[in-house]
C-alpha positions as CSV (number, residue, x, y, z in Angstrom):
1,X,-10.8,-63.5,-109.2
2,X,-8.1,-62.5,-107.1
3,X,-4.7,-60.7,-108.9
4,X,-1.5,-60.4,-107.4
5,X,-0.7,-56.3,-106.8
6,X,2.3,-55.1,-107.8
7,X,4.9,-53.1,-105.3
8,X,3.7,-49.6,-106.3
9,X,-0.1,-50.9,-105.5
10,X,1.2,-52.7,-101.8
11,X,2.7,-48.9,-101.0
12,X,-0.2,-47.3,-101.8
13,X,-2.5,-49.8,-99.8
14,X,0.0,-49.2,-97.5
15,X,0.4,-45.6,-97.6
16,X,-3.6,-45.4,-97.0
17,X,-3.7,-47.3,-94.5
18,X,-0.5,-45.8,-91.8
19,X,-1.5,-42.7,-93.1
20,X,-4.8,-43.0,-92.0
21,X,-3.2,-43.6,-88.4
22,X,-0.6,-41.0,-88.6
23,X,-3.5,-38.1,-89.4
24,X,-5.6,-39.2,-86.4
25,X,-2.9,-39.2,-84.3
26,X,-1.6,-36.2,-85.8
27,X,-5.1,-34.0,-85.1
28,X,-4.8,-34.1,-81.9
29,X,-0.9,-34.8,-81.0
30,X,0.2,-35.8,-78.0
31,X,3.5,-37.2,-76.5
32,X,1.7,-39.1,-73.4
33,X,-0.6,-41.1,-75.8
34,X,1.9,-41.8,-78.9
35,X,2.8,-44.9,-77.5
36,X,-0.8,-46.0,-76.5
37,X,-1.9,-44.7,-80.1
38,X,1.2,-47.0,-82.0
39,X,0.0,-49.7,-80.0
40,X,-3.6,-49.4,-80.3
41,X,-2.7,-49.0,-84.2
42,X,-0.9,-51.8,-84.4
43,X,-3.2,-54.4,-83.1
44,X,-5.5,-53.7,-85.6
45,X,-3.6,-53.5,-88.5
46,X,-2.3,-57.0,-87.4
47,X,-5.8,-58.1,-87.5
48,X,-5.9,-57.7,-91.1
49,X,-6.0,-61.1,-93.4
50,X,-5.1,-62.2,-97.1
51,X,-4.0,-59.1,-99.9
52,X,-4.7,-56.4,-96.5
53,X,-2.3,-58.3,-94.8
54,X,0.2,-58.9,-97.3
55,X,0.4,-55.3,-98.5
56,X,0.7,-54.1,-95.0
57,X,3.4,-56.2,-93.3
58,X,5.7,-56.1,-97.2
59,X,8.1,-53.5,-98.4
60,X,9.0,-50.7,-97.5
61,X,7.4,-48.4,-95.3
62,X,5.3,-44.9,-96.7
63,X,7.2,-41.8,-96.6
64,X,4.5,-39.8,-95.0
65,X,4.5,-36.0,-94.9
66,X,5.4,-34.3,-91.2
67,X,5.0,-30.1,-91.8
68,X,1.0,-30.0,-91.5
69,X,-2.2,-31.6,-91.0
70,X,-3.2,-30.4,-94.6
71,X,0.2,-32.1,-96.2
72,X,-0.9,-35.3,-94.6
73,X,-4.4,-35.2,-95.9
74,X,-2.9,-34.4,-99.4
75,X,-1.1,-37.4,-99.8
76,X,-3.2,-39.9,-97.3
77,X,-6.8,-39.2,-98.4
78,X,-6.2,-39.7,-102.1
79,X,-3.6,-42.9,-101.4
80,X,-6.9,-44.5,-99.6
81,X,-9.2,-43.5,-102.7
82,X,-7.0,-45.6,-105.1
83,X,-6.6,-48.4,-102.7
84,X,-10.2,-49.2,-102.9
85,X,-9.9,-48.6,-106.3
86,X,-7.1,-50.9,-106.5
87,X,-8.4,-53.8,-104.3
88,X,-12.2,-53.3,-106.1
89,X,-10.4,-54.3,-109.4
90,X,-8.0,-56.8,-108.0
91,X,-9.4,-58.2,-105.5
92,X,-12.8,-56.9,-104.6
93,X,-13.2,-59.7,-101.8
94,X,-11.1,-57.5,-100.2
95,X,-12.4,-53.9,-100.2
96,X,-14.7,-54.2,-97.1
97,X,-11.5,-55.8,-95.4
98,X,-9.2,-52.9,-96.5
99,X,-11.7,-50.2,-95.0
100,X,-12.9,-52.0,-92.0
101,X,-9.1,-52.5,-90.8
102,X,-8.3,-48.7,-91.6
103,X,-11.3,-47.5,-89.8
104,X,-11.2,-49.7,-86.9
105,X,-7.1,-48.7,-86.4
106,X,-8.0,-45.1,-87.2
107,X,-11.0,-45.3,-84.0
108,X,-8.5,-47.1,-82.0
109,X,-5.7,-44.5,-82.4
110,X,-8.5,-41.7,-81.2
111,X,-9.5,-43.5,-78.7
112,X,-6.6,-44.6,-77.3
113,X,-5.7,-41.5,-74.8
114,X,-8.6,-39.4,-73.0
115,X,-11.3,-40.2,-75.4
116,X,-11.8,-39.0,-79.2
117,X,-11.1,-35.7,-79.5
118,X,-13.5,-33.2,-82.1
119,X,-10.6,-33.0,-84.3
120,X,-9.6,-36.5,-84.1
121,X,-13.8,-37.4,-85.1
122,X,-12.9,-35.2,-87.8
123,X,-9.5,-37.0,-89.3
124,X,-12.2,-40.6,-89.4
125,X,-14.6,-38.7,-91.1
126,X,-12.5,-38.0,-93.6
127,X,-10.8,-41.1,-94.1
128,X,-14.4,-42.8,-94.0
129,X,-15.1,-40.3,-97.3
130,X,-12.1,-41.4,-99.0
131,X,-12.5,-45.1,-98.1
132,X,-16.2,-44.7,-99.9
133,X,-16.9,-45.5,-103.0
134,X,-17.7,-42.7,-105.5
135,X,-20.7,-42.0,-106.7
């Protein structure tokens, strides 16, 4: 049974899910492949369907964190921990939606200019952990 998520729960999906994006592209920061990365990013975030969608393409956008890699993961990693949490007790058809369209955006973003780098590996890794259910 599907429930309708309120504003604070869409920003959080939300929040997860360009945040995600923004700390991969972040690890390993370029200005030659930002563009390629937004793009890359956006095509598969667009590919998302039902709740995903709506929570990602309504509202306003996250205010992310721009001093340090470690500020970003502060506020991204957790956002995608109660996203799943979110969508496993409002929609749980949706979970395995949620974290295959913030993986596959957060690969595409990496491999979008000269290959994954180690520390971009590293940023998925970590957003693969928080997108996991715990234990």
């Amino acid at each position: 049974m599907e429930q309708r998520l309120t504003d604070e729960e869409r920003l959080t999906l939300k929040t997860g899910a360009f945040g995600a994006v923004f700390l991969v592209s972040n690890a390993d920061p370029g200005m030659l492949g930002v563009i390629r990365e937004s793009v890359a990013a956006s095509g598969a975030l667009a590919d998302a369907s039902g709740v995903v969608k709506e929570a990602l393409t309504t509202g306003p956008l996250p205010r992310l964190p721009r001093d340090s890699q470690l500020e970003i993961e502060s506020v991204v990693l957790p956002a995608l921990g109660r996203a799943v949490r979110i969508l496993r007790e409002k929609s749980p058809a949706d979970v395995e939606a949620y974290r295959s369209v913030v993986l596959t955006a957060a690969d595409r973003v990496a491999r979008a200019h000269d290959g994954v780098a180690p520390a971009e590996a590293a940023a998925i890794d970590q957003i693969r952990d928080a997108l996991a259910e715990p234990a």
